[in-house]
C-alpha positions in Angstrom: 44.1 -51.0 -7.6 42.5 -48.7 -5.3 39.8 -50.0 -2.8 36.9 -47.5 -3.4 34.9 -49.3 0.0 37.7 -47.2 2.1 36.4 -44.0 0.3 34.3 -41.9 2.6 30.4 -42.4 1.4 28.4 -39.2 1.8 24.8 -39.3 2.4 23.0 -36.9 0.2 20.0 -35.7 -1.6 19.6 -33.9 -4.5 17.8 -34.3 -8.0 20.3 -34.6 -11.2 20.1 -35.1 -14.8 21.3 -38.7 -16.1 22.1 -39.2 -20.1 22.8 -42.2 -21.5 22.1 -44.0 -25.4 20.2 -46.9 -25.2 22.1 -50.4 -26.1 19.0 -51.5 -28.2 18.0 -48.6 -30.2 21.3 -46.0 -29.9 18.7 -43.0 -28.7 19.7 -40.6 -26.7 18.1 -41.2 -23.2 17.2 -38.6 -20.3 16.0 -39.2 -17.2 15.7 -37.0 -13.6 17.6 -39.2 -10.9 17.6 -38.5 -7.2 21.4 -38.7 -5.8 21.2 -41.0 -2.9 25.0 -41.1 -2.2 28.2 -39.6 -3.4 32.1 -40.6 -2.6 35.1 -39.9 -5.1 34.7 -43.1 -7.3 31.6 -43.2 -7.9 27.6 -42.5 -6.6 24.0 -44.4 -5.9 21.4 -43.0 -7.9 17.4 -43.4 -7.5 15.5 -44.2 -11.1 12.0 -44.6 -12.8 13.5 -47.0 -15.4 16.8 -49.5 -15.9 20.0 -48.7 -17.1 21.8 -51.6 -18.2 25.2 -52.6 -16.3 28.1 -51.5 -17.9 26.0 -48.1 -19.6 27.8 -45.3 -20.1 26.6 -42.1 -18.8 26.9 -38.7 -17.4 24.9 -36.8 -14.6 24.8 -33.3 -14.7 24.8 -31.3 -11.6 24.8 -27.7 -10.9 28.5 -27.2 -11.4 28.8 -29.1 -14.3 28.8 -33.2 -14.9 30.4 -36.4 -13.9 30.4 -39.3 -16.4 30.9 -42.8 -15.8 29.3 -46.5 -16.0 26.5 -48.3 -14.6 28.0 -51.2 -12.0 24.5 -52.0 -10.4 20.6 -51.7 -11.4 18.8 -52.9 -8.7 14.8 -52.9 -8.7 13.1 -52.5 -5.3 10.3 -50.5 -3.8 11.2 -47.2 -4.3 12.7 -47.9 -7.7 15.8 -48.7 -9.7 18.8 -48.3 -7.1 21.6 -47.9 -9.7 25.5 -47.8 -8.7 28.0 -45.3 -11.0 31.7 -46.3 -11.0 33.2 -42.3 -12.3 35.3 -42.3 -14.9 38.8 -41.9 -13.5 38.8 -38.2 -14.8 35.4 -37.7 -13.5 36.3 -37.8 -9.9 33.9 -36.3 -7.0 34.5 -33.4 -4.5 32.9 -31.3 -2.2 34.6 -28.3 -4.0 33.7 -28.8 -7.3 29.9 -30.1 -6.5 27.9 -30.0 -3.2 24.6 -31.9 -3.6 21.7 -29.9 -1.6 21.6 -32.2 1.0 25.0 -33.6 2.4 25.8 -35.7 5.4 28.6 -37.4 6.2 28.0 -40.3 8.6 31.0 -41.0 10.2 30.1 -38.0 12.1 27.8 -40.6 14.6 31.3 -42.5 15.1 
């Protein structure tokens, strides 16, 4: 099993399209996200509403989409901090998307 902690977490911000069917009702769901971070396995997304842990979904991005499931839904101040574990075909890279805003932190080390 890999451990997706030792993946390099980039810092980012960008705005992205999240689709998902509800649980309850099976309706197609879309919602704007902000992209808070991004590494190969998986990202943080900001919300206005829930997602349900173990949702799947896909987030479309400029160059296309990544799909995966909801790990996390965390409700705070700002709004619904949600983890996405990628599906392991739906892997992350700089090449193939580049959020607006990028920063990679270990560039303080």
């Amino acid at each position: 099993m890999i451990n997706r902690r030792v993946a390099p977490r980039m810092l980012c911000a960008d705005t992205v399209d999240v689709r998902w069917k509800d649980q309850d009702t099976g309706r197609a769901r879309r919602m704007m996200a902000n992209l808070d971070d991004i590494l190969q396995f998986g990202a943080c997304l900001l919300l206005d509403c829930p997602i349900p842990v173990k949702t799947s979904l896909r987030i479309a991005h400029s160059n296309g989409e990544l799909t995966g499931k909801v790990v996390y839904c965390v409700m705070r101040e700002v709004g619904y901090v949600t983890g996405v574990e990628f599906d392991p075909s739906s892997k992350w890279s700089q090449e193939n998307y580049r959020p607006e805003h990028l920063y990679d932190p270990r560039r303080l080390e």
